[in-house]
C-alpha positions in Angstrom: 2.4 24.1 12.0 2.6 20.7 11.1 -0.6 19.8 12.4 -2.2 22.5 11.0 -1.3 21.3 7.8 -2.5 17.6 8.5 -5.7 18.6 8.9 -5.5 20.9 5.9 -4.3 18.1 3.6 -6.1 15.5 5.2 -9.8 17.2 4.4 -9.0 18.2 0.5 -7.7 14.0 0.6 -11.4 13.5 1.8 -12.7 15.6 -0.9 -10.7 14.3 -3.6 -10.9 10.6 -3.1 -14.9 10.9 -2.7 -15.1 12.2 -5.8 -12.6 10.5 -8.1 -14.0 7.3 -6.8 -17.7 8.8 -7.7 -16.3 9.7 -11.1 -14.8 6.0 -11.7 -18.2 4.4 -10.5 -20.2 6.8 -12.8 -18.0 6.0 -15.7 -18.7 2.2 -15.5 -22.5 3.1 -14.6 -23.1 5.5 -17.5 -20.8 4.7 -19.8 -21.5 1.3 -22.2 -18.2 2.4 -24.2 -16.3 2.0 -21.1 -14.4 -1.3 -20.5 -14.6 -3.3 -17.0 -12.6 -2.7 -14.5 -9.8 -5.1 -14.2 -10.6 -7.5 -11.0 -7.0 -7.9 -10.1 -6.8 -3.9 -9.5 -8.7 -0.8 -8.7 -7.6 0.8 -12.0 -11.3 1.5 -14.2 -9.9 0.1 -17.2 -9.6 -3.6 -18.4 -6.2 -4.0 -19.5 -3.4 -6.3 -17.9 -1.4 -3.8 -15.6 1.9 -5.2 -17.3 0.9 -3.9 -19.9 0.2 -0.3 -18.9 2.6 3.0 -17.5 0.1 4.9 -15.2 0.9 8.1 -14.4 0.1 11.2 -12.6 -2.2 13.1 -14.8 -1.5 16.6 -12.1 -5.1 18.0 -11.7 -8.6 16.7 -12.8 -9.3 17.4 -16.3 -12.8 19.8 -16.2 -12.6 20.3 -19.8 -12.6 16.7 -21.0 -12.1 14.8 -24.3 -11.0 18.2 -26.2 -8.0 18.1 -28.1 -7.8 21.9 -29.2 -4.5 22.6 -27.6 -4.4 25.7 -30.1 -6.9 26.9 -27.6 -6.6 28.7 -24.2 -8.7 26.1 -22.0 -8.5 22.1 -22.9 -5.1 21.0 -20.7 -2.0 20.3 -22.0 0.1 18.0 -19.4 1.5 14.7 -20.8 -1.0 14.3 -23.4 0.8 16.8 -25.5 3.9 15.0 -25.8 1.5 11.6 -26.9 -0.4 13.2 -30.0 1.3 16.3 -31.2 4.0 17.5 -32.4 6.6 20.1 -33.6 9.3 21.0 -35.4 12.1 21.3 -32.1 12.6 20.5 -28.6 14.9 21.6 -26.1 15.7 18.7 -23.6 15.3 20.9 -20.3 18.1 18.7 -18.7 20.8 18.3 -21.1 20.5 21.3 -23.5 20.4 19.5 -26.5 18.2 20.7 -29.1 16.5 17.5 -31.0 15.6 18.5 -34.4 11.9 16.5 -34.8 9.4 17.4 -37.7 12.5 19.6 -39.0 15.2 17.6 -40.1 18.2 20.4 -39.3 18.1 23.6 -37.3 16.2 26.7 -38.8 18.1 28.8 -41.8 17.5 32.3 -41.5 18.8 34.9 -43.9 21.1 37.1 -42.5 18.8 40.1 -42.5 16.5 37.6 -40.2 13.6 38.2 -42.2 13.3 34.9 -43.9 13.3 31.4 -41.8 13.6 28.3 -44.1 12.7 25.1 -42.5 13.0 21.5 -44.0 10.9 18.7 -42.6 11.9 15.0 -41.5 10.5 12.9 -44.3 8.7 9.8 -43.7 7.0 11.2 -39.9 2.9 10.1 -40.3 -0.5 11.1 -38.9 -2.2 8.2 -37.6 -4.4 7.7 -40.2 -1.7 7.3 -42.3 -1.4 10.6 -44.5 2.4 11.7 -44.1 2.9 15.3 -42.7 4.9 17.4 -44.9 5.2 21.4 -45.4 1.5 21.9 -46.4 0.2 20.6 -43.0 3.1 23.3 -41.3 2.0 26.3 -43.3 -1.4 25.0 -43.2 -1.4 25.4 -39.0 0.4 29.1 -39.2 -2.0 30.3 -41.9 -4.8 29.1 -40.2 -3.7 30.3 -36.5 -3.3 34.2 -37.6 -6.4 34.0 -39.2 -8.2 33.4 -35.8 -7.1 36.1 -33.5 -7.7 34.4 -29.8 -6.2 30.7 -31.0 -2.8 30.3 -29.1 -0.1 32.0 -30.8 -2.0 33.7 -32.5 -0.9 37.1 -32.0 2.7 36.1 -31.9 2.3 34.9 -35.7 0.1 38.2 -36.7 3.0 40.0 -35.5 5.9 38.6 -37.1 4.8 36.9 -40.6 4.1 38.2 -43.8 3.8 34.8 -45.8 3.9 31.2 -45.3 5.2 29.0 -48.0 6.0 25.5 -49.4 8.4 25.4 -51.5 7.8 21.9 -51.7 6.6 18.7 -50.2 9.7 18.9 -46.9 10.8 23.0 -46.9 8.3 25.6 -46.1 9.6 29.1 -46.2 8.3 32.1 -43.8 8.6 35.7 -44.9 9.0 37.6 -41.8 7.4 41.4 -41.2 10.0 42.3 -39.1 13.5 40.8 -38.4 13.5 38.3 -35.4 16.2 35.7 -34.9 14.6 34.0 -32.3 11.7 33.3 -34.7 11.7 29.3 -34.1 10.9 29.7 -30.8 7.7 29.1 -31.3 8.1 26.1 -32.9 10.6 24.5 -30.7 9.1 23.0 -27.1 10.4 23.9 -23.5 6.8 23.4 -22.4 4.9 23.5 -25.6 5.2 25.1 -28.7 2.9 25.4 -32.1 1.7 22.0 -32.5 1.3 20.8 -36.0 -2.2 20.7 -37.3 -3.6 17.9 -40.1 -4.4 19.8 -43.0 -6.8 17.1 -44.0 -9.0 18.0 -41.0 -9.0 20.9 -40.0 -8.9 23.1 -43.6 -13.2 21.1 -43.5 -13.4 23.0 -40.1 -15.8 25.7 -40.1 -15.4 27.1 -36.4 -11.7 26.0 -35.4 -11.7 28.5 -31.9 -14.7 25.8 -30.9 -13.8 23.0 -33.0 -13.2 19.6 -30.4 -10.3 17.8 -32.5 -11.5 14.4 -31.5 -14.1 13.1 -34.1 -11.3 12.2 -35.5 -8.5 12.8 -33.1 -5.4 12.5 -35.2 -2.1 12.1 -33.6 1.2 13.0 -35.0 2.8 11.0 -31.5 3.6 8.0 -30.7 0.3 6.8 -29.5 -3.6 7.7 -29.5 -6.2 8.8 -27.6 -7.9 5.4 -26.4 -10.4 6.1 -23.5 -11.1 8.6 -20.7 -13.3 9.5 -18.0 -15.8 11.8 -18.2 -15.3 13.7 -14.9 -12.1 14.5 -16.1 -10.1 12.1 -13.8 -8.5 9.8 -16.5 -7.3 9.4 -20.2 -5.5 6.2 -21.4 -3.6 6.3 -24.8 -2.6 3.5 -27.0 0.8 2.9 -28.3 0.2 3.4 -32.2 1.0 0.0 -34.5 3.0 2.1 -36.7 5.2 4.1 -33.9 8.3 3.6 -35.7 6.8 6.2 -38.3 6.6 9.2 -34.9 9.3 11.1 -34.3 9.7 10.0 -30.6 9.8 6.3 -32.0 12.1 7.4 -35.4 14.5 9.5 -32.8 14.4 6.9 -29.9 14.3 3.5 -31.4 12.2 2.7 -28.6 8.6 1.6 -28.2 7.7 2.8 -25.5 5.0 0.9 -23.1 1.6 -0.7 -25.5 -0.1 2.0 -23.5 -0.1 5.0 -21.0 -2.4 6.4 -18.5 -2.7 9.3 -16.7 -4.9 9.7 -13.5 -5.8 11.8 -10.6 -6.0 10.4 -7.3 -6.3 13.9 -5.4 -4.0 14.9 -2.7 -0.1 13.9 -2.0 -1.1 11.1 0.8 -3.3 9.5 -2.3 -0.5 9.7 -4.7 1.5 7.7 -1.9 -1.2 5.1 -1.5 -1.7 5.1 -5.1 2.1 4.4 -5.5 2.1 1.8 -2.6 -0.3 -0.4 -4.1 1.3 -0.2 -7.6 -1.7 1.7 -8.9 0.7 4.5 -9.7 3.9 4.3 -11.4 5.3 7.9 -11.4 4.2 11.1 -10.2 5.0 14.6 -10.6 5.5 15.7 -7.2 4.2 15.3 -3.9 4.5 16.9 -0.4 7.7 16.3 1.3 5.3 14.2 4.3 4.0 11.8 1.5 7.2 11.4 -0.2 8.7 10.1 3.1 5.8 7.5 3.1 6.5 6.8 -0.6 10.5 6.2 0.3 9.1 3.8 3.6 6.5 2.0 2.0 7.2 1.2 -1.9 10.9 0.0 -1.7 11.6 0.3 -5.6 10.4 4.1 -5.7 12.8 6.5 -5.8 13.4 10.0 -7.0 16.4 12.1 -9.0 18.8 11.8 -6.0 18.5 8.2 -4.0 19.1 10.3 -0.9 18.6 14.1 0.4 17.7 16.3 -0.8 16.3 13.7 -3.4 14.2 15.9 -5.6 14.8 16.8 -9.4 16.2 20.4 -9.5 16.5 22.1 -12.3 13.5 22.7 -14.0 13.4 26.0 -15.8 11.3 27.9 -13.8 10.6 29.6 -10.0 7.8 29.8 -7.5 6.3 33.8 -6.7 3.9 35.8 -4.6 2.3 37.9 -7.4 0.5 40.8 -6.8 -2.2 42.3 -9.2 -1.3 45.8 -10.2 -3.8 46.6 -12.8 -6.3 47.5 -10.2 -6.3 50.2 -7.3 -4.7 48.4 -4.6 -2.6 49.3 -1.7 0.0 46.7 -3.1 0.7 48.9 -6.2 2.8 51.0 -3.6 6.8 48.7 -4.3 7.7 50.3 -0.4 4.3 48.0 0.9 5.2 45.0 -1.6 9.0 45.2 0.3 7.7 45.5 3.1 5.8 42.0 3.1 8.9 40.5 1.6 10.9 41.6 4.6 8.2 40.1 6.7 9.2 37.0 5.5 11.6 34.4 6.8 12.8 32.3 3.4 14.9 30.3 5.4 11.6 28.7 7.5 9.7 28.7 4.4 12.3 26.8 2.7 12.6 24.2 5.8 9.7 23.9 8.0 7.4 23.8 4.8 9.6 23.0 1.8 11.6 20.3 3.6 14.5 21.8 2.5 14.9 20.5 -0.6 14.6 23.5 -3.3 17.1 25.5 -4.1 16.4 29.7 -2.7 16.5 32.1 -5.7 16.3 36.2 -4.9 16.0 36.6 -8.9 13.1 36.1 -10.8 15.4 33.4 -12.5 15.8 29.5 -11.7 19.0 28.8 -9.7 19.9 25.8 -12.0 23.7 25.3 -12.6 24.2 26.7 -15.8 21.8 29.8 -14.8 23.4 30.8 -12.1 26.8 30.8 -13.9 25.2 33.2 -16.2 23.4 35.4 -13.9 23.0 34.7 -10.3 26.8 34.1 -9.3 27.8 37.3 -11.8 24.9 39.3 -9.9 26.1 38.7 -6.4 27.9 41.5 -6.0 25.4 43.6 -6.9 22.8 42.0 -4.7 25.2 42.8 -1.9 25.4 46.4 -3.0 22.4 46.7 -3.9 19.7 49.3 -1.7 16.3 50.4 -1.2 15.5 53.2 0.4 13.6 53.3 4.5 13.6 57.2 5.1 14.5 59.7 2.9 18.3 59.9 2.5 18.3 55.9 4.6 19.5 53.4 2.4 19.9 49.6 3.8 21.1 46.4 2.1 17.9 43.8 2.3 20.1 40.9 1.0 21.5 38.4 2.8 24.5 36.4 1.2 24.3 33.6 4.3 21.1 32.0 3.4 23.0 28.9 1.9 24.9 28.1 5.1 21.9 28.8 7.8 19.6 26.1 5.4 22.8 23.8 5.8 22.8 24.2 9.7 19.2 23.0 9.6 20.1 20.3 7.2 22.9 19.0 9.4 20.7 19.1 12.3 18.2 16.7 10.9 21.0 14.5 10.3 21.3 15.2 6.3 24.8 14.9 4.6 26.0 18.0 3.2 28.9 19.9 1.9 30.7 22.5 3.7 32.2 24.3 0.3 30.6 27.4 0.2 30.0 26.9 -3.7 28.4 23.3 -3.5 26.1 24.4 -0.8 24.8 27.1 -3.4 24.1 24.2 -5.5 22.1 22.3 -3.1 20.7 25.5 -1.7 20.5 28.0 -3.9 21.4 31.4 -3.1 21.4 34.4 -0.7 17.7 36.3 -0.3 16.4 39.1 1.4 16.8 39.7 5.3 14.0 38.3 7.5 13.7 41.9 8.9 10.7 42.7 10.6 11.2 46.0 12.2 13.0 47.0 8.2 8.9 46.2 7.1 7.4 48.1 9.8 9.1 51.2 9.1 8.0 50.9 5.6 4.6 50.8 6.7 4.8 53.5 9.2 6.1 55.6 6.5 3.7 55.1 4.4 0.5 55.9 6.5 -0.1 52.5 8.3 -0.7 52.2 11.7 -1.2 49.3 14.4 -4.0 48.6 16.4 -4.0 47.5 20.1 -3.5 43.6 18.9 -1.1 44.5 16.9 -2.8 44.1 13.9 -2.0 46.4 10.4 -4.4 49.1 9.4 -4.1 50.6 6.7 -4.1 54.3 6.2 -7.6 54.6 5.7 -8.1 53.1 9.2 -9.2 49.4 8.1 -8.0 46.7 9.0 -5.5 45.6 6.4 -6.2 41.8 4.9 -4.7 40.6 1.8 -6.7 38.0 -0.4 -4.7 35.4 -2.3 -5.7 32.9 -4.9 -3.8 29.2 -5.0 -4.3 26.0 -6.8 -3.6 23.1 -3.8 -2.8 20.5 -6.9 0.7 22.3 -7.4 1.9 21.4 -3.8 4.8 23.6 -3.8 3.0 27.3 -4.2 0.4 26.1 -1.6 2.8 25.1 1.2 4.6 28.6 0.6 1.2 30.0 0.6 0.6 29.1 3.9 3.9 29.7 4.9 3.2 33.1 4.0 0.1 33.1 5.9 1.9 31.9 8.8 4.3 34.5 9.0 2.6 37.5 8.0 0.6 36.5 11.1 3.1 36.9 13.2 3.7 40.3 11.7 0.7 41.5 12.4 -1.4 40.7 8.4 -4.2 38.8 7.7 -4.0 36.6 4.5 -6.9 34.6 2.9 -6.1 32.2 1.0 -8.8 31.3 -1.5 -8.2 27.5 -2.7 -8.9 26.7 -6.2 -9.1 23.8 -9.1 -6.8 24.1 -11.9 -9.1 25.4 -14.4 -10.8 28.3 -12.0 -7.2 29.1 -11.0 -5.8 29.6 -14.0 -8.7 31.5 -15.6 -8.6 34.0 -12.1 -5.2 35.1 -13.2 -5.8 35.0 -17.2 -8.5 37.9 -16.0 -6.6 39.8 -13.4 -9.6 38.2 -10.8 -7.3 38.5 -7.7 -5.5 40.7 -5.4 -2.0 38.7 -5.1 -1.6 35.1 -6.5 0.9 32.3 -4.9 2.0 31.2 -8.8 4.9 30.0 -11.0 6.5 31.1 -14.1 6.1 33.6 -16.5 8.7 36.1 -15.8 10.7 34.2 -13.0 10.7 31.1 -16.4 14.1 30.5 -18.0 15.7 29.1 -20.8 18.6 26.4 -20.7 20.3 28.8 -23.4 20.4 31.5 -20.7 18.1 33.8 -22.7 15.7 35.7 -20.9 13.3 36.8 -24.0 10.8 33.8 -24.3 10.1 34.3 -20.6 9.8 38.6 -21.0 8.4 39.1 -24.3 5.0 39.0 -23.3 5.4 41.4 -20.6 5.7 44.3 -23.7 3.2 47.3 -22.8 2.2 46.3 -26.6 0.4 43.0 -25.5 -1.1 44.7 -21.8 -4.3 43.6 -21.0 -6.4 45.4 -18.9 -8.6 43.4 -15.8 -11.5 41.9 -17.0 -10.4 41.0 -20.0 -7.9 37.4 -20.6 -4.3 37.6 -21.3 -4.7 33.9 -22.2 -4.5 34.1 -26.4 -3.1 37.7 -26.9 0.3 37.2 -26.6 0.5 38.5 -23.4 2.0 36.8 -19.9 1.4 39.7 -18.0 -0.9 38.2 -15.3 0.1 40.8 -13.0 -0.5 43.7 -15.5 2.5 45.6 -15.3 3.6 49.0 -17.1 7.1 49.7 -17.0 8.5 52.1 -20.2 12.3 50.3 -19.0 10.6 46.8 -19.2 9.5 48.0 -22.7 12.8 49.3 -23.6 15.0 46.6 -22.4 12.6 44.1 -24.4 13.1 46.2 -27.1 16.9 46.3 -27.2 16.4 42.5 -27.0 14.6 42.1 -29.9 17.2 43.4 -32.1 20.0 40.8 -30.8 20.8 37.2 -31.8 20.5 34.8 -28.6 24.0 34.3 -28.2 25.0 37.8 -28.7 26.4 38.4 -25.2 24.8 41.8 -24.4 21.2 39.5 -24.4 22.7 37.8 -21.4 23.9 41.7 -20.2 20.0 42.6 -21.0 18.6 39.8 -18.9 20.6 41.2 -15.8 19.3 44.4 -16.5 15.7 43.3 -17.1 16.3 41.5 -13.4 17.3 44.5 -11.3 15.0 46.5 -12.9 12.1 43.5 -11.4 13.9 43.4 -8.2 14.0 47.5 -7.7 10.3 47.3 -7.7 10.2 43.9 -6.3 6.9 43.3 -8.8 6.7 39.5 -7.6 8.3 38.0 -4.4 10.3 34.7 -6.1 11.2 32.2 -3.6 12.5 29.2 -4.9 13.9 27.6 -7.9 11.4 24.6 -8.7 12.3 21.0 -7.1 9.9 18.0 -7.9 9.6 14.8 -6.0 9.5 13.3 -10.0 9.2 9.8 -8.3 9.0 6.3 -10.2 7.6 2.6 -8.6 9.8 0.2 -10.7 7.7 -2.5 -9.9 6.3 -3.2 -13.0 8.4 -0.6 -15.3 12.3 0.9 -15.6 14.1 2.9 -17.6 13.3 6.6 -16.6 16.2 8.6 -16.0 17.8 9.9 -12.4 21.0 11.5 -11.5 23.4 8.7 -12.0 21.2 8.3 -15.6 20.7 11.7 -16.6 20.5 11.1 -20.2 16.8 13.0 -20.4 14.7 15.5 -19.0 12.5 13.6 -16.4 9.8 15.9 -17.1 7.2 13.9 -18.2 4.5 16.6 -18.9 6.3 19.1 -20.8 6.3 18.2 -24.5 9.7 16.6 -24.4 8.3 14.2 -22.2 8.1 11.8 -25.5 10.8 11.0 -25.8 11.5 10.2 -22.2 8.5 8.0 -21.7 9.8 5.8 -24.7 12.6 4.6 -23.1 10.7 3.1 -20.1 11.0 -1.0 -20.6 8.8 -3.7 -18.4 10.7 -4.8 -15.7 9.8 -8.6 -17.2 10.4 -8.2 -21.1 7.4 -11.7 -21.1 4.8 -9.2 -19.8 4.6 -6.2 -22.0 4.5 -7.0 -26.2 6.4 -4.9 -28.4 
């Protein structure tokens, strides 16, 4: 295996480095704007490296200097939480929730139809017009009036009337009661960012407009530079940051400026990060974060030891299969079939590294989450049955996972605990059986046959291969993706994986162009608060978008276009409840077993990330002894994280 994936990883580093190096030597070739590269590194911008954070931009930009991020398309990572800005945030590692643009939490009547909200005075756009309640009603009025914008549909739905009362309180008349109604305005990820009035009420087409002649930022800094191939951007610290939220909230300056780049591959990251070109990354495979730990002696991760990565980010990894098109996976006694074929405890290992914690649910296995759903659902995971023969029941979970990962651990030589609830912690939980024969009786019964190699066919007579779709950027659904290949071998399928960008990626799944998908979020997302609606709400049969046609825009985050009346009506009952009302939690274990009864996505594991910093030149980005922020530096709470990092030499950066 591990060779296997060497020479996998080795040729997309090929790949990746020939072009970003192209894309650097075309910028300086073609470019006059561009500034010379600094001679004393390989960076392609003229700037003393004291003086600049660098840091992983993910994947390469292929829509490039647009700044529409009310449109599906123009990417979002880091560069969200540098310009824009909005009225909340939810720090996804402490649970507090920072009031920003707003200066107090939302005020809603008690019928819920009517949400008051009153601004932070004295927050400016960088060309020095202060944002007030005009520029907030502004963006909402001009969103629902262009149908396809993000958001969009969520705001056509749910508001009558915007209004400012006056310059800092905007009021919003609401067609329907919804207490959770600031959601969209407060960030996990994103949220509504806050457009300039001043620019865009001259725009004529805002679904095509570029926002970057002028860019205006409502953040801390401002768009500076980038690369045309989409493998750069570098942002400068604005002279009035002290008037930004992040800068009002923080007190900090944060460094004079930030870049983000793409180097390609893990085993670049690593080199990038050995020769201090790279200051922090998002994640990495586990091979070249072992290099990083060998080779950069000030880089480190959330943990300083095993299992070293940061664990509780809000969302899970999934095998996704499309359902909106005829399909021998839109039989649930196939799709638990293949998930029987699977061995989590090998996938978690041998291609994880064992350091992410196993989840059954469609539900991160963070610690407060699993309080509130995965330790209360236990015994009903135990209990729980799925039919092989008519009138055969059999139990598919397996409570033991935890300890057989530890055994593996302890092998290696890793320290763990023997306390069966701190090994769920580090872990995660039980999953389903690794039960071969289980799946092949599920096939047999439904008209599937083998051939003389062994080999599935399907009851047409075919041979049975499954197609799937995966972005090799986001390391974590790729290894599982070929851990999936792997063992579904060995049972007898054929899976393709088709390797894409990014961009092509996402846009495959937006239009239901795929047979399964190796993906993250959307219904296996959660919320620190513990309630499930954000991450179900577009799953609603009343936002379902046939194939063909995007779900990006729409309201909809039903990539795997499913139609369930009992998805409908638990989402319903939702609606109608305040988020700490404790049936929503009740709901949210209902919407669960209802997913796992059809088992409409295999979820794996909880997310880890190798979220590594270099403090070679800069400090001051938190860790588990530190946990005082969300390391997530790409969501838009990353702002307020990056202003607390500090030059390691206080001579070398200027304030």
């Amino acid at each position: 295996m591990n060779n296997r994936l060497n020479v996998v990883f080795g040729t997309i580093i090929f790949i990746f480095t020939t072009i970003f190096y192209l894309g650097c030597g075309n910028t300086n070739d073609n470019q006059n704007k561009k500034p010379k590269a600094n001679p004393k590194s390989q960076l392609p911008i003229d700037i003393p490296r004291q003086e600049v954070f660098v840091l992983d931009q993910i994947f390469r930009y292929s829509v490039v200097e647009n700044f529409n991020l009310w449109m599906p398309g123009p990417p979002s990572p880091t560069r969200q939480g540098l310009i824009m800005d909005t009225l909340w945030y939810i720090d996804q590692e402490t649970g507090e929730q920072i009031n920003a643009l707003a200066i107090e939490p939302p005020i809603y009547s008690e019928d819920f139809r009517k949400m008051t909200v009153k601004l932070r005075p004295g927050v400016y756009w960088s060309d020095g017009v202060e944002f007030s309640a005009e520029d907030l009603v502004f963006t909402v009025n001009n969103l629902k009036s262009n149908l396809g914008m993000n958001w969009s549909t969520e705001l056509d739905l749910f508001v009558e009337k915007a209004n400012k009362l006056d310059k800092y309180t905007a009021v919003f008349e609401l067609k329907i009661p919804n207490p959770r109604f600031h959601y969209y305005f407060e960030v996990r990820y994103n949220a509504i960012w806050m457009q300039p009035k001043h620019i865009w009420q001259n725009v004529e087409d805002p679904m095509t407009f570029r926002f970057n002649n002028p860019l205006v930022s409502l953040g801390a800094y401002e768009y500076a530079d980038s690369d045309p191939s989409g493998y750069w951007e570098l942002f400068k610290r604005r002279e009035d940051w002290k008037r930004t939220t992040a800068g009002i909230l923080t007190g900090k300056s944060g460094p004079p400026y930030i870049m983000s780049i793409f180097y390609g591959g893990s085993e670049r990251k690593a080199m990038a990060m050995g020769r201090h070109e790279l200051d922090l990354f998002m994640n990495v495979d586990y091979e070249a974060f072992q290099s990083v730990l060998r080779k950069t002696p000030k880089a480190r991760s959330w943990y300083k030891s095993f299992p070293w990565a940061y664990p509780n980010e809000l969302t899970c990894r999934y095998f996704g299969f499309n359902l909106g098109q005829e399909t021998i996976l839109e039989n649930k006694e196939v799709r638990w079939a293949l998930t029987l074929a699977l061995d989590i405890v090998d996938l978690q290992t041998e291609y994880i590294g064992g350091v992410a914690r196993v989840t059954a649910l469609p539900q991160p296995a963070t610690p407060k989450l699993m309080d509130l759903y995965h330790d209360p659902m236990e015994s009903w995971l135990k209990s729980f049955q799925i039919e092989i023969e008519d009138g055969e029941l059999y139990h598919p979970y397996d409570d033991t996972i935890p300890e057989q990962i530890a055994k593996w651990a302890r092998k290696q030589g890793y320290t763990v605990p023997t306390d069966a609830k701190e090994l769920r912690l580090m872990f995660g939980t039980g999953w389903w059986k690794h039960d071969p024969k289980v799946a092949e009786r599920l096939l047999l019964k439904n008209g599937f046959a083998r051939n003389s190699d062994g080999q599935w066919l399907k009851p047409d007579g075919k041979l049975w291969t499954v197609s799937m779709i995966v972005a090799p950027d986001e390391v974590d659904i790729y290894r599982l993706a070929i851990g999936a290949q792997d063992q579904w071998a060995e049972f007898g399928l054929k899976l393709e994986l088709e390797t894409l960008q990014r961009d092509p990626y996402s846009t495959r799944e937006y239009m239901g162009e795929f047979e399964s998908t190796s993906s993250w979020g959307n219904a296996s997302a959660g919320d620190v608060t513990g309630d499930k609606w954000q991450a179900i709400f577009g799953l609603h049969s009343r936002f379902y978008t046939p194939v063909g046609k995007s779900t990006a825009g729409n309201g909809s985050s039903n990539i795997l276009r499913i139609k369930s009346k009992q998805m409908d009506h638990i989402i319903d009952e939702l609606d109608q409840l305040h988020p700490e009302d404790p049936r929503s939690i009740e709901l949210g274990q209902s919407f669960m077993k209802l997913w796992l009864a059809n088992m409409y996505s295999i979820v794996t594991i909880s997310f880890k990330k190798f979220v590594t910093i270099d403090e070679h030149y800069w400090t001051g980005f938190p860790t588990s002894e530190n946990p005082f922020t969300q390391p997530l530096y790409w969501f838009g709470g990353g702002r307020f994280t990056l202003q607390h990092l500090t030059p390691i030499d206080p001579e070398t950066a200027s304030e």
